[in-house]
C-alpha positions, 0 to 999 in steps of 0.5 A: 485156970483150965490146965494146958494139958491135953491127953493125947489119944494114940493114933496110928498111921499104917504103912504098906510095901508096893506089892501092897503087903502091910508093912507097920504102924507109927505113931502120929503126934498132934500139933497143938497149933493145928490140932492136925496129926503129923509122923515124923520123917525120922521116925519113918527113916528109922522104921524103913532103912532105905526108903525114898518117898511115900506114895498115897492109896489113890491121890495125886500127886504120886509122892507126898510132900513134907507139911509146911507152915503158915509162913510156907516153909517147911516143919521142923523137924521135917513131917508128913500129914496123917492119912486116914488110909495107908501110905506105900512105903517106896525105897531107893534104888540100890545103887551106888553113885558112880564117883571116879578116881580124884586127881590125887589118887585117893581110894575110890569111893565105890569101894565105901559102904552103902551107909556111907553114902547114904542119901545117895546123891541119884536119889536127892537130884532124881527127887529133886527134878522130880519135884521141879517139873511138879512145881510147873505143874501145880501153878493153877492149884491153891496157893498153899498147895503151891507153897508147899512143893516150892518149899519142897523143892528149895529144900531138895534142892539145898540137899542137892548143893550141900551134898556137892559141896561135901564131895568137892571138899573130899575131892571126888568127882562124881557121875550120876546118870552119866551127868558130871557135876558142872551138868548136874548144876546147869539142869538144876539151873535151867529148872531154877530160873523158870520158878519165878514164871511159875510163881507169877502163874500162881499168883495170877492163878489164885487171884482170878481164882481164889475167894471172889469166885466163891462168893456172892461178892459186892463188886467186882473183884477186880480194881486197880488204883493210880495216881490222879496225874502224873505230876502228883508229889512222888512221895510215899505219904498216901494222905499227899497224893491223889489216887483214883479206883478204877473197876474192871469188867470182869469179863468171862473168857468161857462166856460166848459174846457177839462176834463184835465184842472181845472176851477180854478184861478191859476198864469200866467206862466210869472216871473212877473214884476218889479214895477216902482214907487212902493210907488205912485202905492201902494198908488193907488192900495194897497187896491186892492192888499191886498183884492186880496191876502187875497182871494189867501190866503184863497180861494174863491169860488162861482157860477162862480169862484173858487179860491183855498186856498194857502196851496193847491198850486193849483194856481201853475197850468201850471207854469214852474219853468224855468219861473216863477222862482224856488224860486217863486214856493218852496216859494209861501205861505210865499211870500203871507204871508209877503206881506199881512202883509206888506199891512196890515201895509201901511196906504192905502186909502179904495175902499168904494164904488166900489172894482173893477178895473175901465177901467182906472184904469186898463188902468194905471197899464201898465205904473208903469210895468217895461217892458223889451225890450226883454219882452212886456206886451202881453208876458204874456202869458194872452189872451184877451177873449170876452164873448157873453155877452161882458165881458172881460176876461184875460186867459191863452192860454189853456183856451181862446183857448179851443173851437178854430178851428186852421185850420180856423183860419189859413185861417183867418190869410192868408185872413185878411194878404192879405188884408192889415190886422193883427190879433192879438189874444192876444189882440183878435182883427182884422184889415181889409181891404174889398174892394168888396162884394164878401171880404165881403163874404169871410170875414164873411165866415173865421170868423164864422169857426174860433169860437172865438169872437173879436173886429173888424176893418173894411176898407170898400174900395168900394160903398156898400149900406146899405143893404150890411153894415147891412147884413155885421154887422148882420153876425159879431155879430153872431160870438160874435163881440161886437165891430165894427169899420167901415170906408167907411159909407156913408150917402147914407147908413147912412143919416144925419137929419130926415131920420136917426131918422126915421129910423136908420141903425145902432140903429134901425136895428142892435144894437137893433137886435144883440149882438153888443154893441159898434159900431164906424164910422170913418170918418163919416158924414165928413173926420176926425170925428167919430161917435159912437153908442151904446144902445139908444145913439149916439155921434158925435166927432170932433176928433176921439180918437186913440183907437179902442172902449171905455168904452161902458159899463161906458158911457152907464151907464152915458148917462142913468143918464143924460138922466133922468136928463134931463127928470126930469129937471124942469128949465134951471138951471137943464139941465146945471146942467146935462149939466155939468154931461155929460161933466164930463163923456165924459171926464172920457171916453176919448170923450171929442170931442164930440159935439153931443149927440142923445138919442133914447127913445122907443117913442122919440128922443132928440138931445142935443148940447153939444157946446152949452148945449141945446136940439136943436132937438125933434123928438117924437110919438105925442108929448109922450116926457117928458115936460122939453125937450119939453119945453127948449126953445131951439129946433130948429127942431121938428118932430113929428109923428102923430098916433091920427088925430089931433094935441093935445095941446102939440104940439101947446104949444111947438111951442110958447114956443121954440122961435128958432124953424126953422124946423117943420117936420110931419109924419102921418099914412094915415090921413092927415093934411092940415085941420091944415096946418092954425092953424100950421102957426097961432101958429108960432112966428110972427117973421119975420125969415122964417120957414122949414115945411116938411111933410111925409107919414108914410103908409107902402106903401110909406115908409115915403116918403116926400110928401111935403117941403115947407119954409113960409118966412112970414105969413100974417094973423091976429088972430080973436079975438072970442079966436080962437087961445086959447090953452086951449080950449077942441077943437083945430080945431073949426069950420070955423067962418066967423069972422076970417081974413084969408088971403092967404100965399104969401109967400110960397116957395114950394122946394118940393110936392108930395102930391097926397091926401087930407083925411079931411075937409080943412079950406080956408087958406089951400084951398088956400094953395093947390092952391098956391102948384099946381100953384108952382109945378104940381098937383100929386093929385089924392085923394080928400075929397070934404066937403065944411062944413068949406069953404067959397065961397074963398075957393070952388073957390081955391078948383075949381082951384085946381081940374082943374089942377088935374087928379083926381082917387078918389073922396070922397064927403060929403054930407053937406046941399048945399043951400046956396053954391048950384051955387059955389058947381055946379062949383066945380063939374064942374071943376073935370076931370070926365074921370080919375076918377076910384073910387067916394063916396058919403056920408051924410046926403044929398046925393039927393042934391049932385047927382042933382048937378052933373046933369049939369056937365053930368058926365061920367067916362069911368074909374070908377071902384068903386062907393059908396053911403052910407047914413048917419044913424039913416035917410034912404035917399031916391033916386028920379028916377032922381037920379037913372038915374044919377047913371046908367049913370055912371055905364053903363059907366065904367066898374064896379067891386064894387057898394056899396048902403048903409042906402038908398032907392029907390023912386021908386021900380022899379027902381032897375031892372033897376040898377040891369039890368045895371050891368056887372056882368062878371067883378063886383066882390063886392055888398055892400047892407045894409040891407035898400037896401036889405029888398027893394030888396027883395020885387022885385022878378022880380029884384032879378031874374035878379040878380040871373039869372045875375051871373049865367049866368056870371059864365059860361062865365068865372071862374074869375066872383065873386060877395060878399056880405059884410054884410046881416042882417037876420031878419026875423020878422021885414022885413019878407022876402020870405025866397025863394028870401033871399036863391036865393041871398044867393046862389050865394053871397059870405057873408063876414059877417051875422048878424042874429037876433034870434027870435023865430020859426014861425013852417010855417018856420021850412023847409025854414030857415034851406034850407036858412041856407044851402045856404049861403056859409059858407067856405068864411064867415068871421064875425059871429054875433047871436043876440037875445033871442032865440039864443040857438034855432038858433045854433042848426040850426048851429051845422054842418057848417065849417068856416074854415075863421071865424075871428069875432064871436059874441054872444050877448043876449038882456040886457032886458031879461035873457038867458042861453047857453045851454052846446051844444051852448057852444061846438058850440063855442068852435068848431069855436074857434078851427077851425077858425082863430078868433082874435075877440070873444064877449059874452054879456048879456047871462049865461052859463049854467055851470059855468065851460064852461067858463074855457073850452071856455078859454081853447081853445083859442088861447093866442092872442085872449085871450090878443086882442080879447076876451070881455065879457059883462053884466051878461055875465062878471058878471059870468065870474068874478064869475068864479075863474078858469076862471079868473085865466087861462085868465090871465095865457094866458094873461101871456103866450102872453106878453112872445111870444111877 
């Protein structure tokens, strides 16, 4: 026998004042009934001496309300429901009721202290009006959220009395608000007797409302019964007295009709039905029945439904005597009468909580008909009509086919008959065979003309593929389809496994984009099982059931409470509790063949067995999934798709704790993982069972591609013992250390490789990993990250190895000290396939090194296309003349179109005629010169004629010929250049991006900086940045030029000294906002002149930028924020963004 007992987690609900400092915590209790956590309100009384009410962060209503139970009377002792945010805690007014001097002289009360009179009665009769007038107001939300203020206000209101009556028996006449008593009670009264309008309301409400305009009901919900005649036997025996069920038109009050029709409920023409089983059918529905009439009798009338009081007799609309009967018409209204009143005496069991129909029960009301066999329920001359929004409806046929274009629909027919179809417009569904695309075609053509929304069947009898199935699906949605029903899916069109979570057909790409809410696929993924789709979740069935759709609306709301169930479960005992649940609602739903359930959360995806009552897959964006899944222990694959470069704890921990896990599946942006292909199979279990590890890369390019499929039958490696391993540890990929034990994976077995890049640094493990990957399979590889900063003298030799196999096309090298692997370094650059080579990099702190080293291995690249060399900052590396030679050998080898030299120098400056001379500048189309390079540059006139005199001379032999610069510092006090030179580059220099420091004016260069400023081609400029103290000065000499390209414009002053932007500086601003596409704007460290240029500068910009780009720093935030106009229009941009989005 399980124990009863349960250890109850100390949860807390936090309290703050209304200036919103926090107050404290108390502890919740657990209901063991509802499993919902509560505080009690002495508690709370006792923590907050005074206090009136709570008020939640940002819901309505204004005050919290005490809980109720099933009944809708109130918990005792009283309690409040626990909230995930805090509660604000609001106290009384201090202030003494007014009470005078009692007939008998006795001592007055004010002279009592405040705890005496403590409720004060103000504060019950105030919270107590407050209450009354919020009954009134919350007649059209759920029943049990109305039960629950009526409990509130009873219980208010018993206060109220019972402090009255305690001070008539002290006999004190008491004044609240200049109200004495007797006034006090006739307010309190008039308030009283409106509540049963309101209840009425509610009922009424809740009724229309309620489950039956939630779901995909099988009549109309609503019905009345009554006597067959009025001298039927006036006893209470059902099984003596006849009674007929008479449908209604449930007519839509929103829904426009012609103007000849009425928008009111009124009878279906039809006699109505006998009824089998009369006293088990009352028992069932009599509550419902009675509520109906009385709504009949005494009319309704809303927002959305308008149904006329009896003695109008506007609910005989459309009825035809020769039907429905002549004595049904001349005596409706006591026909009504009589059995209200028979209900009223029936002991009937109460709806409390929900007063609509449910699917099923709406379902079960057609076995207790008594059909004839000349009759049939469809006869009833109600129509089933799908709303856009996909509530069920039941009309009579003037208003379900009033927008209906009957030509079109005539053409339906036909199409759908002869192909092996039916329609049935009664029941608003069709069945359908397509047996080619061009079916297809057709079929979407007929059923937009016809203007009328159905459930739809469809046979697909032909290959489509899924681009056809998704166009297919989209089209029927838009015809207001809510239902669809497919047969002839594959899983060519609809993959099983990681492909489908990745990307789902029928979540990702049709109901998440469309109108349809309810898709089936028969016979999918094998003959005679099913599955289901709906919102966020998808069931897999053995068996499929015999009806067309199902309680999609119930089932939803379900699978929503098991999923946060499951998310909040803290032990295994709270998923098979959940476990449990979900059982309970697939059976209410018919789908108790389900074995497999799928949720599909923004950032994650479990899949749960329920055969087995586990979660047997995770697939999740970094490991953002909710830790109870993550930790089941009961996973079997896990995906994971990277957007950060590393693998964070999370992922390690999961791993260890799921002892079944068998596939691993890894999906990442761009980077790559092979840096922890070692650390992946350490953390694996040390078990002897084999392991899946798939990889795929995510760029938009590849379109998740795999790019590698590998099983490790076992893992023969030892776990050093410096703590490597430890999860807690804030770096996850430490640095190679030579006392780990790492010996190679032999036993490795790769099904699959099309691995073509290696990003980052590897460790030794994984350079013996691609080498065992390209000895298996043959070597893809065309990008390599050479950095030898964690491998061993092992390791370069399995690097060497592999890119002996490999024609490599991008090489990226980093430059690390190379002292002590000089020789085993030497060799690996050896071993690289140099004539297939079309783009290499050189980056660090040692790149002299790396280009001596290169010496031996002569190496030549008829192919090179791009060559980079970017030191590394604060150092500027200088490049010996041998080095140069190196380089040149390399560039009048290739045919360049890129160079890029960054934070280095050249030796020897003479050398850069030399580079400059041994470029093609026909086909060279990107010069990348940092501001080293290019202050070198300059101090070679002779260089920089021949790289003018280059592209000029290049430009007239072909249009094609283009030469960028993409960055150029303009500092003319530190490198002091001859401004000639600067303006003979610039001129025939395409600039992406200019950095200009904002110094103050030499007056010897008042000519040459504006010419130097005119030169730069300003159309093609797309990063703008003016740095300095003087930068008013600097956009004067700006004011006229276009940059129609502009992306990034910064204004940044120096945080040494003060600055103020000038209003004709701000115009220059506001000017590139509105002629540039900008999507990055920074203000820093300057003032504006006029506090309101800051609301003009906001103004025009576009929201986007508002939203992504715009940052203000210093004391330039220091007056943004100070700027109430200005603050207020951001965030109204701000706003104005997340609604396009």
């Amino acid at each position: 026998m399980e124990s009863s007992v349960q250890i109850d987690t100390p949860v807390f609900q936090k309290f703050k004042a209304e200036d919103g400092s926090p107050l404290t915590s108390l502890r919740t209790h657990l209901c063991p009934e509802t499993c919902e956590r509560f505080v009690l309100w002495t508690d709370i009384q006792h923590a907050f001496n005074g206090i009136g009410h709570l008020k939640p962060e940002r819901k309505k209503p204004k005050r919290i309300l005490f809980t109720t139970d099933a009944a809708g009377e109130l918990h005792h002792p009283l309690r409040i429901p626990h909230d995930i945010a805090m509660y604000t805690v609001v106290h009384r007014t201090i202030q003494k009721d007014q009470i005078e001097e009692s007939n008998d002289g006795k001592v007055n009360s004010q002279d009592q202290p405040l705890d005496e009179i403590v409720p004060s009665l103000k504060h019950l009769f105030d919270m107590c009006i407050y209450l009354y007038n919020h009954l009134g107001s919350v007649t059209r939300r759920w029943r049990e959220y109305f039960q629950q203020a009526a409990a509130n206000t009873r219980y208010y209101h018993s206060m109220v009395m019972e402090e009255l009556e305690r001070r008539d028996s002290s006999g004190l006449r008491v004044l609240v608000d200049d109200k004495i008593r007797g006034q006090l009670l006739d307010e309190l009264h008039s308030l009283q007797q409106k509540v049963p309008e309101w209840e009425y309301r509610s009922i009424c409400h809740n009724t229309l409302y309620g489950n039956s305009r939630s779901f995909k009901y099988a009549t109309s919900a609503l019905f009345i019964v009554l006597p067959s005649h009025l001298n039927s036997k006036k006893d209470m025996n059902p099984s003596t007295q006849q009674f007929r069920l008479h449908f209604l038109c449930d007519n839509y009050n929103r829904d426009l009709t012609p103007e000849n029709q009425p928008r009111h409920i009124h009878l279906s023409n039809h006699p109505g039905y006998s009824l089998k089983q009369p006293e088990e059918f009352f028992q069932k529905y009599g509550d419902y029945i009675l509520r109906v009439l009385q709504m009949v009798k005494h009319g309704h009338t809303d927002d959305h439904y308008n149904i006329p009081p009896l003695d109008t007799l506007k609910i005989l609309w459309n009825c035809d005597s020769n039907i429905i009967g002549s004595r049904l018409i001349m005596d409706i209204e006591p026909l009504v009468d009589r059995a209200i009143s028979y209900f009223q005496e029936l002991s009937l069991p109460k709806w409390k909580e929900k007063l609509g129909l449910t699917r099923n029960q709406s379902d079960a009301i057609k076995t207790y008909l008594d059909v004839q066999d000349s009759d049939s329920f469809a006869e009833s001359n109600l129509y089933r009509c799908i709303t856009k929004e996909q509530r069920i409806y039941w009309k009579c046929k003037a208003h379900a086919h009033r927008y209906l274009n009957g030509q079109s629909l005539e053409h339906l027919r036909e199409f759908v008959h002869c192909h092996g179809g039916h329609v049935d417009m009664q029941q608003a569904r069709i069945r359908v065979e397509l047996g080619s695309m061009s079916e297809a075609d057709q079929f979407r053509t007929h059923l937009a003309e016809v203007k009328h929304a159905f459930d739809i069947s469809i046979k697909l009898s032909w290959m489509a593929t899924r681009s056809v199935v998704k166009k297919l699906c989209l089209d029927i949605a838009k015809s207001g389809t809510g239902i669809l029903e497919l047969d002839g899916i594959t899983l060519d069109i609809h993959p099983q496994g990681y492909d489908q979570y990745r990307n789902n057909l029928f979540y990702d790409d049709i109901i998440s984009k469309s109108d349809l809410r309810f898709i089936s696929l028969l016979n999918y993924p094998r003959p005679k099982e099913q599955c289901i789709h709906i919102y966020q979740y998808s069931l897999q069935l053995e068996t499929p059931p015999t009806q067309l759709s199902h309680d999609w609306r119930t089932l939803r709301s379900d699978l929503n409470k098991f999923q946060e169930m499951m998310s909040k479960a803290q032990d295994p005992s709270e998923l098979k509790i959940a476990a449990t649940k979900l059982q309970t609602a697939l059976e209410k739903c018919e789908l108790s063949g389900t074995y497999m359930v799928t949720i599909y959360n923004d950032e994650w995806i479990a899949v749960f067995d329920r055969r087995r009552g586990e979660v047997v897959e995770v697939h999740s964006e970094d490991m953002e999934c909710p830790k109870s899944l993550l930790s089941a222990g009961s996973i079997q694959t896990l995906g994971v798709h990277l957007k950060s470069h590393n693998f964070t704890h999370e992922f390690f921990s999961t791993v260890q704790v799921n002892t079944k896990l068998q596939d691993l599946i890894v999906s990442y942006y761009g980077h790559d993982i092979h840096h922890h292909l070692e650390r992946i199979v350490r953390m694996w279990h040390t078990s002897s069972r084999p392991f899946r590890l798939t990889l795929l890369d995510r760029m938009v390019d590849t379109c998740g591609r795999v790019v590698a499929q590998l099983t490790v039958k076992g893992c023969d490696m030892e776990v050093p013992s410096d703590g490597n391993t430890d999860l807690h540890r804030g770096d996850i990929s430490p640095p190679f250390s030579r006392k780990q034990v790492v010996h190679e994976p032999t036993d490795v077995v790769f099904a699959q490789w099309d691995c073509d890049h290696v990003f980052s640094k590897i460790r030794d493990y994984s350079a013996s990993f691609l080498d065992m990957a390209s000895r298996q399979r043959p070597s893809v590889l065309s990008l390599f990250t050479l950095d030898v900063s964690c491998l061993s003298r092992n390791g370069l030799s399995s690097i060497q190895e592999v890119l002996r196999r490999s024609d490599l096309e991008h090489l990226h090298v980093v430059c690390t000290p190379v002292a002590s692997q000089s020789e085993s370094i030497t060799q690996v650059l050896g071993s690289i396939q140099w004539s297939t080579l079309k783009s290499l990099v050189l980056a660090g702190h040692h790149i002299e090194a790396w280009i001596d080293l290169c010496q031996p291995s002569s190496p030549v690249s008829p192919s090179l296309l791009s060559l980079q060399i970017r030191g590394t900052l604060p150092n500027i590396q200088e490049l010996s003349h041998l080095n140069v030679l190196i380089i040149f050998q390399l560039i009048c080898a290739s045919p360049m179109v890129e160079l890029c030299l960054q934070n280095i120098r050249l030796q020897e400056s003479r050398d850069w005629e030399l580079i400059v001379d041994s470029l093609d500048f026909s086909l060279l189309e990107m010069l990348d010169l940092g501001s080293a390079c290019i202050g070198q540059l300059i101090s070679m006139p002779h260089a920089v004629n021949i790289l003018i005199s280059r592209v000029e001379h290049a430009r007239k032999d072909t249009e094609l010929a283009k030469l960028v610069l993409r960055a150029f510092t303009l500092d003319i006090v530190q490198s002091q250049p001859d401004l000639a030179v600067v303006q003979g580059i610039l001129s025939v220099c395409r600039l992406e991006e200019l950095r200009v420091k904002c110094p103050p004016f030499d007056p010897r260069l008042s000519t040459s900086i504006p010419q130097m400023l005119a030169s730069v081609r300003w159309m093609a400029l797309e990063r703008l940045n003016l740095i300095g103290d003087y930068i008013n000065d600097w956009i004067q000499l700006l004011s006229n030029i276009e940059t129609p390209r502009l992306l990034s414009l910064g204004i940044q002053g120096s945080a040494r000294v003060e600055q103020t932007l000038v209003h004709s500086s701000v115009l220059f601003v506001k000017q590139c906002i509105r002629a540039s596409p900008l999507v990055e704007l920074t203000i820093g460290h300057v003032q504006l002149q006029d506090r309101l240029d800051w609301v003009r500068v906001v103004e025009s910009m576009d929201p986007s930028l508002v939203r992504r780009g715009f940052r203000v720093e210093g004391r330039s935030y220091e007056q943004f924020v100070g700027t109430p106009e200005a603050v207020q229009l951001e965030q109204e941009k701000r706003t104005q963004w997340e609604g396009m989005q």
